[in-house]
N, C-alpha and C positions, 0 to 999 in steps of 0.2 A: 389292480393298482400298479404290480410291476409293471402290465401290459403296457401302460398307459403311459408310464416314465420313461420305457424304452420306446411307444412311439414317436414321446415329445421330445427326446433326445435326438432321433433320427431326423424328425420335420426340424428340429436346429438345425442340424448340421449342416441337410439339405439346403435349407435360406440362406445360412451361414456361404456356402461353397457358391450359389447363384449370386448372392450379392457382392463377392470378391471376384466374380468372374465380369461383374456391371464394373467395378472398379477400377478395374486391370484394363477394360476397354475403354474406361472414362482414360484413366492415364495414357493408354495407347493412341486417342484422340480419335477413335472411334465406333463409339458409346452405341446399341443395340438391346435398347433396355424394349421394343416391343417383342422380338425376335424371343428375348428372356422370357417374356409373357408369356409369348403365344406358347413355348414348351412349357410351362408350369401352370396353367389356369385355374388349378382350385388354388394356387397359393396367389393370387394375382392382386389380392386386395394390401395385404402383407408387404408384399414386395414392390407394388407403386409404390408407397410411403416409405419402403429402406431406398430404395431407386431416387426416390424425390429429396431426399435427405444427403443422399452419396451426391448427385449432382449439386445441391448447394456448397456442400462443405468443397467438391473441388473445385468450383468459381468463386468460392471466399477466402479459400486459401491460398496464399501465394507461397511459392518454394523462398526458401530464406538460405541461401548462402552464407558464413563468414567468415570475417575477413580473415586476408592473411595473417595479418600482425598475432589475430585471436589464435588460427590453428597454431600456430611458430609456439607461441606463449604455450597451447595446450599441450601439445607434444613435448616440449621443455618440461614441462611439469609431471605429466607421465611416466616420462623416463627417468627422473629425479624421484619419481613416486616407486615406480619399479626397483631402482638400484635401492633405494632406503628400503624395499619389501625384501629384496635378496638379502640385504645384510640383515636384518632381524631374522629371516629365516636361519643365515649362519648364525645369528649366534644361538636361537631355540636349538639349531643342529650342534654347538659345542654344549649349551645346560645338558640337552640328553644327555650326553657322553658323561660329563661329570655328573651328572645323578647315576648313568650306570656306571662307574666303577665308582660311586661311594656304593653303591648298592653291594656289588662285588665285595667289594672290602667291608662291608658291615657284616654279610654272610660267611665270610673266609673267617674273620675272627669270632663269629659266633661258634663254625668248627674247630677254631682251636681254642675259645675256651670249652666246649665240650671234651675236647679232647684233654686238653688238662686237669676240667673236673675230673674224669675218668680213670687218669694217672695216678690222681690223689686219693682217689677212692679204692684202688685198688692197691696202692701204700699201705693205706689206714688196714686194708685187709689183711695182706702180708703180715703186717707190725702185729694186729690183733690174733692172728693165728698162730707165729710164732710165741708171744707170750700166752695164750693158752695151752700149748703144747708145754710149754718150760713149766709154768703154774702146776699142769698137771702131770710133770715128770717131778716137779718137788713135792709135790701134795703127800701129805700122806697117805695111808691105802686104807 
């Protein structure tokens, strides 16, 4: 079953690469689609009909220019497109900034109230060891 996905992938590629090289010559205005055959002949049935299909669509299609007025207008609007993209990017580039240093500042004062609670807990320790020493320097014996 693998076999078979990788041969049909390969016989793509292969038609794929033959009929962009029928294309290239249609566009170059000098098309060799029996030339194409005669190198490929078991795939020859295939490739008449991608061949017969490339030559209609390029004598149906004509190249389309526009105007100037349009490119002027599109390029106007691009560059007005760009500079309003730079400046949303500055300003996503200052939010970072002020999220990290609330961030900063949220964690700095998280250390100092640890450090606080810390002070006061070792207050309360102080405070409670010295009246148990006094307690039990008045105690009786």
């Amino acid at each position: 079953m693998l076999i078979n996905r990788g041969v049909g992938k390969l016989r793509g590629r292969r038609l794929a690469e033959v009929v962009v090289t029928h294309v290239d010559d249609l566009i170059g205005g000098q098309p060799d689609a029996s030339g194409l055959l005669a190198q490929h002949p078991d795939e020859a049935v295939v490739l008449e009909e991608m061949f017969r299909i490339s030559e209609w669509l390029h004598k149906t299609l004509v190249p389309v220019s526009p105007r100037r007025q349009f490119v002027a207008k599109l390029k106007m609007k691009l560059q007005e497109a760009q500079a309003s993209s730079l400046a949303v990017s500055s300003k996503q580039d200052q939010c970072w900034a002020v999220r990290a240093t609330k961030t900063v500042g949220i964690l700095l004062s998280i250390v100092a109230l640890a450090a606080l609670i810390t002070r006061v807990i070792g207050v309360i320790i102080v405070i409670v060891t010295f009246l148990n020493k006094r307690y039990r320097s008045t105690a009786p014996a």
